[in-house]
C-alpha positions in Angstrom: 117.7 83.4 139.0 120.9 85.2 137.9 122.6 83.9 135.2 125.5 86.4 134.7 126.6 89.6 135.6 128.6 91.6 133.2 132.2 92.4 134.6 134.9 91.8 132.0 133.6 94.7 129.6 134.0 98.6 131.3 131.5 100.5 130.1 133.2 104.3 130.0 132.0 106.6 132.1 128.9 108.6 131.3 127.4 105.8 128.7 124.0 105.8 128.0 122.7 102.5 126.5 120.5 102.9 123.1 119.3 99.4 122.5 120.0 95.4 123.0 118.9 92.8 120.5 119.2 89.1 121.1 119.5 86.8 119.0 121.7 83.7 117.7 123.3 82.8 121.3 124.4 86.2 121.3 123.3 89.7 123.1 124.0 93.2 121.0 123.9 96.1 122.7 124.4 99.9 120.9 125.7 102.2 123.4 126.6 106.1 123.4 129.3 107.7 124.9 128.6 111.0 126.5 126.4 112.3 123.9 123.9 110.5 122.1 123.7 113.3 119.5 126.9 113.6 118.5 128.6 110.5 115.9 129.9 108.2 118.8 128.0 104.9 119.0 129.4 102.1 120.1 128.7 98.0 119.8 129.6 95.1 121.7 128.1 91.5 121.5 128.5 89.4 124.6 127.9 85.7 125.0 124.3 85.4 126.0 125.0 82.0 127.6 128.0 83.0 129.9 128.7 86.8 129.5 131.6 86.7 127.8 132.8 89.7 125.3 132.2 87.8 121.8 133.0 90.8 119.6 133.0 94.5 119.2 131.7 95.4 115.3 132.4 98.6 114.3 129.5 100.8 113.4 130.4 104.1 111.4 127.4 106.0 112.9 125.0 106.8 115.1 121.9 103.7 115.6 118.7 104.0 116.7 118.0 100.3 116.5 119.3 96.7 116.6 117.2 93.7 115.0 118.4 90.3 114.3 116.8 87.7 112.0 118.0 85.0 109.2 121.3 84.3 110.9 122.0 88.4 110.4 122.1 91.4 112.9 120.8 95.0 111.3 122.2 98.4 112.6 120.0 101.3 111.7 121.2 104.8 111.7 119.8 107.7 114.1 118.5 111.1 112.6 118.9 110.3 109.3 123.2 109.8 109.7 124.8 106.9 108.1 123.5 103.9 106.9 121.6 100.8 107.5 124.5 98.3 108.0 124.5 94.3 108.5 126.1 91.9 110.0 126.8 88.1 110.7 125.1 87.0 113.9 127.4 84.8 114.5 130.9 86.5 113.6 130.1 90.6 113.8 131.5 90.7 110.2 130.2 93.5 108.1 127.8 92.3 105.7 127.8 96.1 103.9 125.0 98.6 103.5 121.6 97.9 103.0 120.2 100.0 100.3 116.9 100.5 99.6 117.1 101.5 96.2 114.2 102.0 93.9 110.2 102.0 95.6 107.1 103.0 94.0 107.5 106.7 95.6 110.9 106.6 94.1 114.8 106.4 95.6 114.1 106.0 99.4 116.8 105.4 102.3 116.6 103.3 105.2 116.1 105.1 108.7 115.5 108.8 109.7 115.1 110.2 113.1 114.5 108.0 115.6 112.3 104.8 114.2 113.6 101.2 114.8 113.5 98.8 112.3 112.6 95.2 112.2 114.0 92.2 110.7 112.1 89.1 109.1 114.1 86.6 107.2 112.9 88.2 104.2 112.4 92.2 104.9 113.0 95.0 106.7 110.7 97.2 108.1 111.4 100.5 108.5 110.8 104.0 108.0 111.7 104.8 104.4 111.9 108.5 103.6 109.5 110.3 105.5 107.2 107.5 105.6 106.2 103.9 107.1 107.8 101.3 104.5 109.4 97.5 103.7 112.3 96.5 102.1 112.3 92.9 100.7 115.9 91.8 101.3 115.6 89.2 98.8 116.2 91.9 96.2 113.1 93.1 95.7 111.9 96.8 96.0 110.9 98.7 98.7 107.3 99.5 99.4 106.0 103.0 101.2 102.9 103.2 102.6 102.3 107.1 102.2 100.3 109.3 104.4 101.6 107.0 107.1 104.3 107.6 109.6 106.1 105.0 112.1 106.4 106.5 115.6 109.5 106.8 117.0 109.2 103.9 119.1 107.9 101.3 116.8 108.1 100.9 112.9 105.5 99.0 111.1 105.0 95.6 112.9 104.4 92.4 110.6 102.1 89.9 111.4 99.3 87.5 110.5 99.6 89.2 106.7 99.3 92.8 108.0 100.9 95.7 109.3 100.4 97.4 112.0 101.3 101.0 113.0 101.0 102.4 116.6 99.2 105.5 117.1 101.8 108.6 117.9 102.9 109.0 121.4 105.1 112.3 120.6 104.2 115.7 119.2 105.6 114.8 116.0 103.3 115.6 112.9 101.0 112.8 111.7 98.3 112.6 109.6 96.6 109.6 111.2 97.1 110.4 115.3 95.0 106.3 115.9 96.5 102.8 115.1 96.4 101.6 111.4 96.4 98.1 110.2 97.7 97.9 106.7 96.9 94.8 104.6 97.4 93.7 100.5 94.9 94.6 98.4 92.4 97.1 96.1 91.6 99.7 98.9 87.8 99.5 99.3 85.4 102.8 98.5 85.1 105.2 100.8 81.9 105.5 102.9 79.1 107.3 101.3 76.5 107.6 104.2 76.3 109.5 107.7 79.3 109.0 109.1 78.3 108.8 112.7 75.0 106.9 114.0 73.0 107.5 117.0 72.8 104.4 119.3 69.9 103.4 121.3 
């Protein structure tokens, strides 16, 4: 069943739509004019119960992703340009950057080429630097996972304790080309024995 159909906002001509989030009664969507590659991105937030333009927050950069969570909308930036930036859900007002400040592989930044990130009430998850990472938005620091890398399609994905990190589907360099699941904890010793057994 249709619910809406989105007339009172004119896309311009030759848009290209990055991502949509929803989230809070309201529907984000990032959008690029003309070129993707150059610094022209675009938001607008409509209504998600009748359409309606709610707001247009102003994003000084190019995004790769939009997640919502905690009553807050999170703008990460594309190819390493910019910042991660937040927002009110509810309002569009700019929250300011989120930095990522100090992890235990040192000063790291939020973003890089074309990784999303996702929101929890209490982190981010993201790529950090060149590799898969949180940020605890609590004011915490941020966590890498090293020798791991988020694909450019998903970063790591929370849930049930873990994280979980898809195997690449580009030619980008990896060190691990399979799925990972990361959980807390003293790593355990690595295998001593034949590494491959015959089966019946």
């Amino acid at each position: 069943k249709e619910i809406w159909v989105r007339k009172s906002f004119d896309f311009p001509a030759a848009t290209s739509i990055a991502t949509v989030a929803l989230g809070s009664g309201k529907l984000w969507v990032s959008y690029y004019l003309k070129n993707r590659f150059l610094n022209n991105c675009k938001l607008v937030v409509f209504s998600a119960a009748d359409g309606q333009v709610a707001f247009e927050p102003l994003f000084p950069g190019m995004t790769s992703a939009l997640t919502l969570a905690g009553g807050k909308a999170y703008a990460s930036p594309q190819h390493g340009e910019g910042a991660c930036i937040a927002f009110d859900a509810g309002t569009g007002k700019d929250l300011g950057e989120i930095k990522a400040g100090t992890s235990n592989k040192g000063v790291t930044r939020i973003g890089g080429k074309c990784t999303p990130i996702i929101a929890t009430p209490n982190l981010l998850s993201a790529r950090l630097a060149a590799c898969s990472g949180v940020l605890n938005l609590d004011g915490g620091k941020a966590v890498t996972f090293p020798s791991t890398r988020p694909t450019c399609f998903l970063p790591p994905v929370p849930s049930y304790a873990r994280f979980y990190l898809l195997a690449p589907s580009c030619n980008c360099p990896y060190l691990f080309r399979s799925h990972l699941a990361l959980g807390a904890g003293k790593p355990s010793s690595p295998a001593t024995g034949e590494r491959l057994a015959q089966g019946p």
